[in-house]
VEXDREN-2710 file (C-alpha; in Angstrom, 1 decimal):
% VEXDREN-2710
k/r/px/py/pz
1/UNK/15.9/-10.8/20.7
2/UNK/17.3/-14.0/19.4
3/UNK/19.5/-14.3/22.3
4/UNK/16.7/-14.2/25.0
5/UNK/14.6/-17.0/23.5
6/UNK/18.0/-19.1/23.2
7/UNK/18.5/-18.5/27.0
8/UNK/14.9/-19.4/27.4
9/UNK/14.5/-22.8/25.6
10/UNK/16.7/-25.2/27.5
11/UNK/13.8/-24.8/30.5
12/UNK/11.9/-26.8/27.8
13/UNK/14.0/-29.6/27.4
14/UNK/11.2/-31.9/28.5
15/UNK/8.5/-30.6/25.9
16/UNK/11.4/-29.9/22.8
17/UNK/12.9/-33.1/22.0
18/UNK/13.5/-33.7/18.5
19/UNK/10.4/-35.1/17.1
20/UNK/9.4/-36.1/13.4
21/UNK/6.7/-33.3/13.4
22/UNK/6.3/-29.7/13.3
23/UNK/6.1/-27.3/16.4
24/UNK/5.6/-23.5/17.0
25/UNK/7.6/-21.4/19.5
26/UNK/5.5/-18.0/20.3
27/UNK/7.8/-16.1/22.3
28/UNK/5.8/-12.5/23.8
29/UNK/8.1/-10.2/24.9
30/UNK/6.2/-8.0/28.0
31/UNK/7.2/-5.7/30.5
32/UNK/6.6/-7.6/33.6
33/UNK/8.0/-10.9/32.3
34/UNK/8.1/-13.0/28.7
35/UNK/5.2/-15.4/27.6
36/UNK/6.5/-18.4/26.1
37/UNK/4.6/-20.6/24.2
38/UNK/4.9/-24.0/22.7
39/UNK/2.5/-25.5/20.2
40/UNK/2.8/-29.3/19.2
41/UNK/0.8/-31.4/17.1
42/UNK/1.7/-34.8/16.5
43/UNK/1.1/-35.3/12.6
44/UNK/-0.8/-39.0/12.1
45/UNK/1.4/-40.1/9.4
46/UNK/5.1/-41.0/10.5
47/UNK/7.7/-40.4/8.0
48/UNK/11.3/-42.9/8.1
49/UNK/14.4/-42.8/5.1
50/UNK/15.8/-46.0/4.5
51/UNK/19.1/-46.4/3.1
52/UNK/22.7/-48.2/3.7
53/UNK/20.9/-51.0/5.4
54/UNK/19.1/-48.4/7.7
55/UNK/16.1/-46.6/8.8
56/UNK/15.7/-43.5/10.4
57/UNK/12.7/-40.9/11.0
58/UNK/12.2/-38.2/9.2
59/UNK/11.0/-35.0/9.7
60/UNK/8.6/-33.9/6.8
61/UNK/7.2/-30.2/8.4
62/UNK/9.9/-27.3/9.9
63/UNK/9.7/-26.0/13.3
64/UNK/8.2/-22.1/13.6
65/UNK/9.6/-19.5/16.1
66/UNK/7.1/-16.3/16.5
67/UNK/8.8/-13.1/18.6
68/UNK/6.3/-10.9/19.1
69/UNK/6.7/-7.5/21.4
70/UNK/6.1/-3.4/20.8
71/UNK/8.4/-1.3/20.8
72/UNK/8.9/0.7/24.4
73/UNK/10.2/4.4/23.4
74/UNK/8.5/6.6/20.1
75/UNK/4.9/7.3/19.6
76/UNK/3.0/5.8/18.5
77/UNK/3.9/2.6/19.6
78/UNK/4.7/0.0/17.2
79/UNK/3.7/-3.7/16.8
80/UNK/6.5/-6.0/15.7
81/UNK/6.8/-10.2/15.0
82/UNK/10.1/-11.9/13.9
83/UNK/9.7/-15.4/12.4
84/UNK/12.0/-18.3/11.9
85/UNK/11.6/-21.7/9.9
86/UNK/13.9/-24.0/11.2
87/UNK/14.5/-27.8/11.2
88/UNK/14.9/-27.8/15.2
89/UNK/14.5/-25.4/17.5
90/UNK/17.6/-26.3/18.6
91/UNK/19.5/-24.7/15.6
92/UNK/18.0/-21.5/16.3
93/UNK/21.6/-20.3/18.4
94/UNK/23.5/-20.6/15.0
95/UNK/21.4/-17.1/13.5
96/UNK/22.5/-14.8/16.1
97/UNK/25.7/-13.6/13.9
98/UNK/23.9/-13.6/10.2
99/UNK/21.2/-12.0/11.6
100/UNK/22.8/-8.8/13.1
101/UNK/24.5/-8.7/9.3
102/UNK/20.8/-8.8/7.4
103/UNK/19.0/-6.3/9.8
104/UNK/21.6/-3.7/9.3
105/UNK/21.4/-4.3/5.6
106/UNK/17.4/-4.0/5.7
107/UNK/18.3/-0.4/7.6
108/UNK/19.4/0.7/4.9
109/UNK/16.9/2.6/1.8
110/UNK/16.1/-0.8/-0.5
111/UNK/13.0/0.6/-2.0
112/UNK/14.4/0.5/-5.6
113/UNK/16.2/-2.7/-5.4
114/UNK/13.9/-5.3/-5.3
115/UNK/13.2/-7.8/-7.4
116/UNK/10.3/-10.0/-8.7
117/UNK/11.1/-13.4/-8.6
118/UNK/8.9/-16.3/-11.2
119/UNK/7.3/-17.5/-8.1
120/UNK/6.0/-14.3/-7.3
121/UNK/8.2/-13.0/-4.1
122/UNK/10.2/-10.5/-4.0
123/UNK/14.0/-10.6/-3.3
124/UNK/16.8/-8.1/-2.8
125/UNK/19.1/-7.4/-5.5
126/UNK/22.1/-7.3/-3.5
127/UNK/21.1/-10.2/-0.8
128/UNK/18.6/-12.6/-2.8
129/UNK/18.3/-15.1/0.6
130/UNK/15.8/-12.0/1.6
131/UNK/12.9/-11.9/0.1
132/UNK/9.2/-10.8/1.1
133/UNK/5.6/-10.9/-0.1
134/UNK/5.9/-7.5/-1.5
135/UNK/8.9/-5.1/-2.4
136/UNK/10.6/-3.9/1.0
137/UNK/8.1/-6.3/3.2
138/UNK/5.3/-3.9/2.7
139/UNK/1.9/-6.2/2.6
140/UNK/-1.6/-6.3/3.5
141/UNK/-4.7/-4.6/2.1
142/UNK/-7.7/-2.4/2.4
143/UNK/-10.6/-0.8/0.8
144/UNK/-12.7/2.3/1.6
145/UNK/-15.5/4.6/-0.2
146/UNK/-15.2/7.9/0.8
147/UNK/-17.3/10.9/0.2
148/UNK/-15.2/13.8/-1.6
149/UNK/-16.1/17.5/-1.7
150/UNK/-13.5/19.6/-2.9
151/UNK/-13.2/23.5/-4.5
152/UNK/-11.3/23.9/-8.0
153/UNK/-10.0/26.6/-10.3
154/UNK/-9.2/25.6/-14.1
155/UNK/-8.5/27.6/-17.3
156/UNK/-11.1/27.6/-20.0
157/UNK/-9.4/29.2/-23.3
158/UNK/-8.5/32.7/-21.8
159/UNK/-10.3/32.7/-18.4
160/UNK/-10.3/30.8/-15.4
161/UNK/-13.5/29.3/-14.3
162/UNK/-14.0/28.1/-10.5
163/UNK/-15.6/25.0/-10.1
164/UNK/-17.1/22.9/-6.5
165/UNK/-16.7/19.2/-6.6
166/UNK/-19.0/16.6/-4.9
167/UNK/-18.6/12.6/-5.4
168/UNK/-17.6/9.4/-4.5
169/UNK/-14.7/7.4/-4.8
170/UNK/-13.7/4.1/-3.7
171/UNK/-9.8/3.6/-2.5
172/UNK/-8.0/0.2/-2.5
173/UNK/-4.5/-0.2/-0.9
174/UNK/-2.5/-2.8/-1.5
175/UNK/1.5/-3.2/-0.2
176/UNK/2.3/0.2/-0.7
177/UNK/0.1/0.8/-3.8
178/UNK/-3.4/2.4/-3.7
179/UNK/-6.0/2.6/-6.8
180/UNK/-8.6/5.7/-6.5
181/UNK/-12.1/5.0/-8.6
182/UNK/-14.0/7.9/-8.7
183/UNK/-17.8/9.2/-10.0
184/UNK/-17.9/13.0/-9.5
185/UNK/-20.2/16.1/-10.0
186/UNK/-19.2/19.2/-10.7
187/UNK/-20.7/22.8/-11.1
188/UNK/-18.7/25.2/-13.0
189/UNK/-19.3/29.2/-12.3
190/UNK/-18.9/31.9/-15.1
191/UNK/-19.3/35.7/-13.7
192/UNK/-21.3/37.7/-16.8
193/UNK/-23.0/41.1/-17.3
194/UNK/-26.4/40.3/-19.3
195/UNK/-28.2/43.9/-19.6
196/UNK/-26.2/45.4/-17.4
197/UNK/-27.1/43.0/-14.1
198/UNK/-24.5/40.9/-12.8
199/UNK/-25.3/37.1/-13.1
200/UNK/-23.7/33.7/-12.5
201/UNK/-23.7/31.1/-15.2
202/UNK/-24.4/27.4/-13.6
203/UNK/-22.5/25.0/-15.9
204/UNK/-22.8/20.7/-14.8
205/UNK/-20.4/18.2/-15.5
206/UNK/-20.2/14.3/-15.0
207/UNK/-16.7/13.0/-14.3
208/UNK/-15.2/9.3/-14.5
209/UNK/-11.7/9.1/-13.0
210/UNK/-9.1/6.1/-12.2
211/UNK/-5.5/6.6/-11.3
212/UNK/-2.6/4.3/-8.7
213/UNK/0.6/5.4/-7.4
214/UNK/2.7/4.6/-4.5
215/UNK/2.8/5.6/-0.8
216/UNK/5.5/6.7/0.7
217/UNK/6.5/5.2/4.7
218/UNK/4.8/7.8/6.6
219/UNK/1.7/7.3/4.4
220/UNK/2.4/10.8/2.1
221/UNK/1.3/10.6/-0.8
222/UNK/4.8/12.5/-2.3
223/UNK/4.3/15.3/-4.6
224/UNK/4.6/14.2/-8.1
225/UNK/2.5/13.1/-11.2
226/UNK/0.5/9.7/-11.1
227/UNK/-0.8/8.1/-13.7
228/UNK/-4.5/9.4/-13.8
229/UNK/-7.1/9.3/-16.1
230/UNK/-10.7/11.5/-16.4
231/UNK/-13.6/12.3/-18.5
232/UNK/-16.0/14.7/-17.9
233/UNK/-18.8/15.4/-19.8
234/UNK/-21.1/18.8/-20.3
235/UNK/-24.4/17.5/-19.1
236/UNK/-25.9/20.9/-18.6
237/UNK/-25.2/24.5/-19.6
238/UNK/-26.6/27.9/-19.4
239/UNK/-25.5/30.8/-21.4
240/UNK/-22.9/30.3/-24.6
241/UNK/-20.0/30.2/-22.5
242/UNK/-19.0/25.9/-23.2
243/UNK/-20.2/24.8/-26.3
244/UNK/-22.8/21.9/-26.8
245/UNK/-20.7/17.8/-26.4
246/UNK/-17.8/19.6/-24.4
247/UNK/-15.4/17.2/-22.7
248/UNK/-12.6/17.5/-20.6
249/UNK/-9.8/14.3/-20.3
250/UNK/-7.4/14.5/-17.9
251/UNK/-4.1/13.5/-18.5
252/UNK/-2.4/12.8/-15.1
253/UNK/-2.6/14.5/-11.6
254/UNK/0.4/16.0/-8.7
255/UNK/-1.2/15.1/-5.6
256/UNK/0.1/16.3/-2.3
257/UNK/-2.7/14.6/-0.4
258/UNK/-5.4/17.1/0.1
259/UNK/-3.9/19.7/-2.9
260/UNK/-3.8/18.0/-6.8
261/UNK/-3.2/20.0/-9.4
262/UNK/-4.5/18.2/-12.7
263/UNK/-3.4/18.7/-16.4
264/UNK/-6.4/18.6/-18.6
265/UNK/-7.8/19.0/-22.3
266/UNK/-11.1/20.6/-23.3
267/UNK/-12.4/19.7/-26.2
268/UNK/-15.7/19.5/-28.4
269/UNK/-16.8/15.9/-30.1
270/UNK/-13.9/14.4/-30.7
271/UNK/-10.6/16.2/-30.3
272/UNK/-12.2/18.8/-31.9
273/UNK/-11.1/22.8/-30.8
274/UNK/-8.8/21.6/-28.5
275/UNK/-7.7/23.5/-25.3
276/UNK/-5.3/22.8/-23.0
277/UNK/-6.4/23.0/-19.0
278/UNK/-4.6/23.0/-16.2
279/UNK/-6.9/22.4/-13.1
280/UNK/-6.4/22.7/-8.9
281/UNK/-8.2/20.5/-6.8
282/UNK/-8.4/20.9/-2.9
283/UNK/-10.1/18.3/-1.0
284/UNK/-11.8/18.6/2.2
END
């Protein structure tokens, strides 16, 4: 890539000259020919070193090179920009060899060797001249509220007590980090004889839940426990089968997207007849 813009920029001799201020090169690789774009903007100040009996100008801002293009083969296709910060555009020739080195580096799995720097970057522990906005250059944002219905099964004591979920919870990603906030409902069924007729038992909980973890590169959530947090609380109960200021507190969660599998502790007041619960959760 480097060498195509390199062939490119002595047609614009005429517009790069070296200059005191900063310019950007937007280079658009397409499939009928390449977009190149130049972007100047003459700063109003002009800068000038004086020393040794001499003055010079001086060039206070870098020049920026943008290649932009998507990749041709693999669906879906894929978006990619490569930027340089340079003193000249000129000087952009002398990457070609270091930069062959650091891409096959990058190829290579770096996920647990970056660092924080004080500045707040992040650099690579074997190669600290790359660094990134986020560990392995994963960045960006977003937000969404979604509407969750899902069916459960958990063990209460000896028996296990099916369970349908409805709530909302609001999902923030950030680098390769998201945060779940959650406010759920959920109606617990117990299957009891009462004078010989079959009946079902309605029992209502409220549930507050928080937990993070990471995403992996083809946007799995992996299979393996994530800091997670619930409480629920008995809000309503028929028959004797949960006793009266019940709570449950969850204690972590296995997610495999769509399948979590939750342990939990039941408990009356506080920590009071404790049982230990281990709850499935599928999602729709």
């Amino acid at each position: 890539l480097v060498a195509m813009v390199v062939r490119d920029l002595p047609q614009l001799t005429d517009t790069s000259e070296l200059v005191t201020h900063g310019r950007r090169l937007d280079y658009m690789i397409l499939d009928s020919q390449n977009h190149v774009r130049l972007r100047t903007g003459a700063d109003r100040n002009e800068y000038f070193a004086s020393g040794n009996g001499q003055v010079r100008s001086l060039k206070m801002d870098e020049d920026t090179v943008m290649i932009t293009g998507v990749t041709k083969s693999g669906r879906p296709m894929r978006f990619y920009r490569l930027s340089f910060y340079l003193n000249h555009l000129q000087n952009l020739g002398s990457y070609k060899g270091q930069l062959q080195q650091k891409v096959r580096l990058l190829m290579q799995p770096q996920n647990e060797k970056w660092l924080r720097a004080e500045e707040g970057n992040y650099y690579l522990k074997d190669n600290p001249a790359i660094t990134a906005p986020a560990p392995a250059g994963k960045f960006g944002g977003s937000g969404l509220l979604l509407f969750v219905p899902s069916v459960d099964i958990q063990n209460y004591r000896d028996r296990f007590v099916p369970s349908i979920t409805v709530g909302l919870a609001k999902i923030t990603r950030r680098h390769n980090v998201y945060q779940e906030y959650g406010l759920f409902s959920e109606a617990h069924f117990r299957f009891a004889k009462t004078n010989g007729t079959d009946k079902i038992f309605v029992q209502s909980f409220l549930t507050l839940s928080y937990g993070r973890g990471k995403i992996a590169d083809n946007m799995k959530i992996p299979l393996k426990l994530f800091p997670y947090v619930s409480v629920s609380y008995l809000v309503k109960s028929r028959g004797d089968f949960y006793e009266r200021n019940t709570f449950r507190l969850g204690v972590g969660r296995f997610s495999n997207n769509s399948l979590k599998i939750e342990p939990a502790l039941y408990m009356n007041g506080l920590f009071e007849n404790i049982t230990p619960s281990l709850r499935v959760v599928q999602t729709f």
